[in-house]
N, C-alpha and C positions, 0 to 999 in steps of 0.2 A: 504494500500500500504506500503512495506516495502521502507525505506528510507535510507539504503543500498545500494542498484541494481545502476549499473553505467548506465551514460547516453547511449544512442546507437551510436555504433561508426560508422555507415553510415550516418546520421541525425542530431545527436549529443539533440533527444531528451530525457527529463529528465523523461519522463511519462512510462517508462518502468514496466514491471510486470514478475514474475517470472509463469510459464507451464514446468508442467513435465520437470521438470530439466532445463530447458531452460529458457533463460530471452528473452523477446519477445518486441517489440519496436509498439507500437499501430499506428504509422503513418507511417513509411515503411514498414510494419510487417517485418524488418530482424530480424532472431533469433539466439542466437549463444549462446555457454554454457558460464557461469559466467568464468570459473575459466581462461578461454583462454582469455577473455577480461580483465583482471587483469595481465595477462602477457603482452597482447598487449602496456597495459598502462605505463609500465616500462622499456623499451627496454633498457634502460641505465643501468639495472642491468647484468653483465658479471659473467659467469658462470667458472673459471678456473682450470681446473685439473690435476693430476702428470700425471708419466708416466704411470700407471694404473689405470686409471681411478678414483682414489677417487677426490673429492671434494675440494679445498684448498681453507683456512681461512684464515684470518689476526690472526696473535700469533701463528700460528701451527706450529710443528717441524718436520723439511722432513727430508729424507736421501738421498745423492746423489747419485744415481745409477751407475753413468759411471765416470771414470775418467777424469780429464776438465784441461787442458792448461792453465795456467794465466800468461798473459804476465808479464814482469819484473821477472819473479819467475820462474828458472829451473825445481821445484819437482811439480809444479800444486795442484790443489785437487783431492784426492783418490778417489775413489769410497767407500760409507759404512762412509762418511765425514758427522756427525748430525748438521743440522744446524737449531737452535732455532731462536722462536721469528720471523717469516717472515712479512712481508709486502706487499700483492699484489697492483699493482701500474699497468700502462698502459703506458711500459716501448718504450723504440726502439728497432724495430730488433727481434722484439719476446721476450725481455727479462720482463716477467711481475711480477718476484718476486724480492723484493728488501731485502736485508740482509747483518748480520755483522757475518763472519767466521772468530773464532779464527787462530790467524797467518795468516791470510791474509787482514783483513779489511772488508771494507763494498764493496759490490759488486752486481750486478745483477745478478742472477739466470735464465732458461727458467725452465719453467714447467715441460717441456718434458725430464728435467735430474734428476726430484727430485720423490721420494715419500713417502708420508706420513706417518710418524712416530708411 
């Protein structure tokens, strides 16, 4: 028996075995593929991406696509504005990237105005 294989997530037994690609639970027989119960068991991991669809990491450098309003500040941020070093966070309001843009401080970003450098 491999001692790998997660318990069954109907049952929560540990005596599991892996069939043709499937890991198989011998007291409920539920089967389900490995790679989707490794997902299941993580739900707390968040997936966050620019405005096209790439991927976004903690330290990546995006560019902002649209031009953006900042209060107290007449000229705002431009659009084509590089901002290094990000921080994704699980902000308010949708705002889930945190950062510091020269000449204006540190600020929250949304996903949906930046992409990937």
């Amino acid at each position: 028996m491999n001692e790998n294989l997660p318990p069954c997530p109907e049952c929560s037994c540990e005596y599991t075995y892996e069939m043709n690609g499937l890991v198989v639970c011998p007291e409920c027989a539920h089967e389900w593929v490995p790679s989707e119960g490794a997902a299941a068991d993580a739900p707390g991991e968040r997936v966050i991406k620019d405005a096209v669809g790439n991927v976004l990491n903690d330290g990546d450098t995006v560019t902002v696509v649209k031009a953006l309003k900042v209060k107290g500040n007449p000229s705002g941020i431009k659009a084509g504005t590089k901002v290094r070093n990000i921080r994704l966070v699980d902000g308010v309001d949708g705002h889930d990237i945190d950062c510091r843009i020269d000449g204006f401080g540190a600020m929250q970003l949304k996903s949906s105005v930046v992409k990937k450098a």
